[in-house]
C-alpha positions, 0 to 999 in steps of 0.5 A: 497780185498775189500768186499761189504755187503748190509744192510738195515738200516745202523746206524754208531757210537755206541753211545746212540742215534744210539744205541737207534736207533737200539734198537726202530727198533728191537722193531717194528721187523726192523734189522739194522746193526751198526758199531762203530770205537771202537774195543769192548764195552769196549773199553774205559771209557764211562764218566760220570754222566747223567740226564735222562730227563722227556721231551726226554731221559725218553720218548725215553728209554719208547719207546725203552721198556726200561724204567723199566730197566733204572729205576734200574739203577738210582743212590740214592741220585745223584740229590743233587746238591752244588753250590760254589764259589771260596772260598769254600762258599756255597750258594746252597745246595738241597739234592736228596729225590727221587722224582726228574724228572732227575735221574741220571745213570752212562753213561756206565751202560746206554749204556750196557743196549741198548747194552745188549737190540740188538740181537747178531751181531748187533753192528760191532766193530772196523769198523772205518767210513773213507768216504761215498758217493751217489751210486744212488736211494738213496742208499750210499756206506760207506767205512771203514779204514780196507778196507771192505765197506757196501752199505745201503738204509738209511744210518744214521750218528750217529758219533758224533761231526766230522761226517763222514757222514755229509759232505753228507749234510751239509758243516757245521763243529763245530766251538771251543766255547771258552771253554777248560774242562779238565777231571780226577777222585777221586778213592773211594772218601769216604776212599782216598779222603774224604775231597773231597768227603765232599766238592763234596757232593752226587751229582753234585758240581759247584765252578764259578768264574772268567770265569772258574769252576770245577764242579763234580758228585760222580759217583755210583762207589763211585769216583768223576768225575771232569770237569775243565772248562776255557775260554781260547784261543782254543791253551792253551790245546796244550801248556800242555804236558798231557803225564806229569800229574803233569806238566799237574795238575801245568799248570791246577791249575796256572788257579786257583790261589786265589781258596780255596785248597779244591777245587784245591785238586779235581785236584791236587789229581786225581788218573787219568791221566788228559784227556784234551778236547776242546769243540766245537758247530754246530751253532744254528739251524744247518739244511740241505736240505732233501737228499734222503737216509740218516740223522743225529742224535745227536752230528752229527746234533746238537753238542753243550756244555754241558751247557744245559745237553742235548746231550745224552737226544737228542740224544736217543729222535733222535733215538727213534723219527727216529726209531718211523718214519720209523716204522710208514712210512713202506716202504716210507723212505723219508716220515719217514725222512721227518717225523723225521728232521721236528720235529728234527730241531726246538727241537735241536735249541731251546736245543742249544740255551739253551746251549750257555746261559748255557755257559753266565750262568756259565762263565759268571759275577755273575754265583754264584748268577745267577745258584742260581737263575735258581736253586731255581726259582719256575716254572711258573703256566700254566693258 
């Protein structure tokens, strides 16, 4: 028998920004309920590295009073950063001295923190989102696979790339950028692996050439995390049986022929099963009509590659800046959405936009020379 819990504010996906979402709301003393697909918080593997941004991410963990326990989080040395080609050369190198502007924290750890920051029972696990729909007055209904249902005054999509609330709306869905990445790690770098770990270096590592890369970053657990990147046809990931690592790695590195086998190694010797995944954009300046009662934030209002490193950084700025809104606009929701979408829209398409050049950047003719040039460029002086 289906059951029925009213709720306020309901947030769907347990990600950092619906999670950052809740966090600014309980600070200005508003409950709201989130439910998550997954059956706990460690459910699985939270991924990598993440740059915290000055301009979005460290504002929004500022507003969520979170900013001194961030800061404990931060990995020394993790904004050193190599830059290769595809024989090993290098032609980049700056070592982290501190005083970065984009700290590096492990994504997992940053996320127990807003977890660890909510009141009990805030977050419902293993309420997988299958449908939502308009019930009137601004208020939704949203339906979950175990058969239970909530109703809500604001409902918000924080459900990632294949939204279950977008189609409220928009009709928009990602579209594949013609870039494929496939994922794995080096256990304990220093002591199983420290040919890699040398060539890796403390932080981020980028090898370009010929549309394709491998990029990683030492995670704060002493492994490396590996992203392989090619531009490819959208079924080339089908075609690999990933249930078969070796045979996965062969038809992975068959991508790389003429590469230096110090890099094809932080494939060829991953400790993990290869993790395939396609990677898919909303199109630039994705925007939608004001509905009375719901949004979106992050991946559901904006997805896009991760060539900008921006996704996690809006996605919390989302959260916080709607958090701020409905807090500011109390008891007037459609003014704090309005609020909140007319700064969101401009912001999520410049980011965007930087985005798909990140792709031209790296993928593209000469990226060696032009991430060189974007690393070392000197700002330019405001008069």
């Amino acid at each position: 028998m289906t059951t029925t819990t009213h709720h306020s504010i309901a947030i769907v996906g347990a990600g950092l920004g619906g999670l950052t979402l809740a966090r600014v709301l309980h600070v200005h003393g508003i409950e709201a309920a989130v439910f998550d697909l997954e059956g706990g918080r460690h459910a699985r593997s939270q991924g990598g590295m993440l740059d915290i941004h000055e301009e979005n991410g460290q504002i929004a963990l500022d507003a969520a009073g979170l900013y001194a326990s961030f800061r404990a989080l931060v990995h020394a040395g993790g904004e050193a950063c190599r830059v290769l080609d595809k024989h090993a050369a290098v032609h980049w190198e700056e070592f982290d001295d501190g005083n970065g502007d984009r700290p590096e924290v492990d994504r997992g750890q940053l996320r127990d923190l807003l977890l660890d920051s909510l009141s009990e029972g805030t977050v419902h696990w293993g309420r997988k989102a299958t449908g939502a729909r308009a019930i009137g007055d601004g208020r939704h209904e949203v339906t979950f696979a175990d058969g239970e249902a909530i109703t809500c005054d604001l409902l918000v999509g924080a459900d990632g790339a294949w939204s279950r609330i977008r189609p409220l709306i928009s009709d928009a869905r990602p579209t594949y950028t013609g870039l494929s990445f496939i994922e794995g790690d080096l256990l304990d770098a220093d002591v199983r692996h420290p040919a890699s770990a040398a060539v890796v270096g403390g932080g981020a590592f980028f090898a370009l050439a010929d549309r394709k890369g491998m990029m990683a970053h030492r995670q704060t657990d002493g492994s490396l995390h590996v992203y392989t990147a090619v531009q490819i046809a959208e079924d080339w990931l089908d075609g690999i049986d990933f249930t078969d690592n070796e045979t996965a790695k062969a038809a992975v590195l068959q991508q790389f022929e003429g590469w230096d086998d110090s890099i094809k190694a932080l494939v060829t010797d991953a400790d993990t099963p290869l993790v395939p995944r396609k990677i898919n954009a909303l199109p630039v300046g994705h925007r939608w009509d004001r509905v009375p009662g719901v949004t979106l934030l992050g991946d559901a209002a904006h997805v896009m590659s991760p060539f900008a490193g921006e996704g996690a950084n809006l996605a919390m700025l989302d959260g916080a800046e709607l958090g701020q809104a409905i807090a500011t606009h109390p008891g007037d929701l459609e003014k704090a959405l309005s609020v909140y979408e007319e700064a969101l829209f401009p912001r999520s398409a410049q980011k965007a936009q930087e985005s798909a050049a990140g792709i031209a950047l790296c993928l593209g003719p000469n990226p060696v020379d032009g991430l060189v040039a974007m690393f070392s460029a000197i700002p330019e002086e405001t008069a």
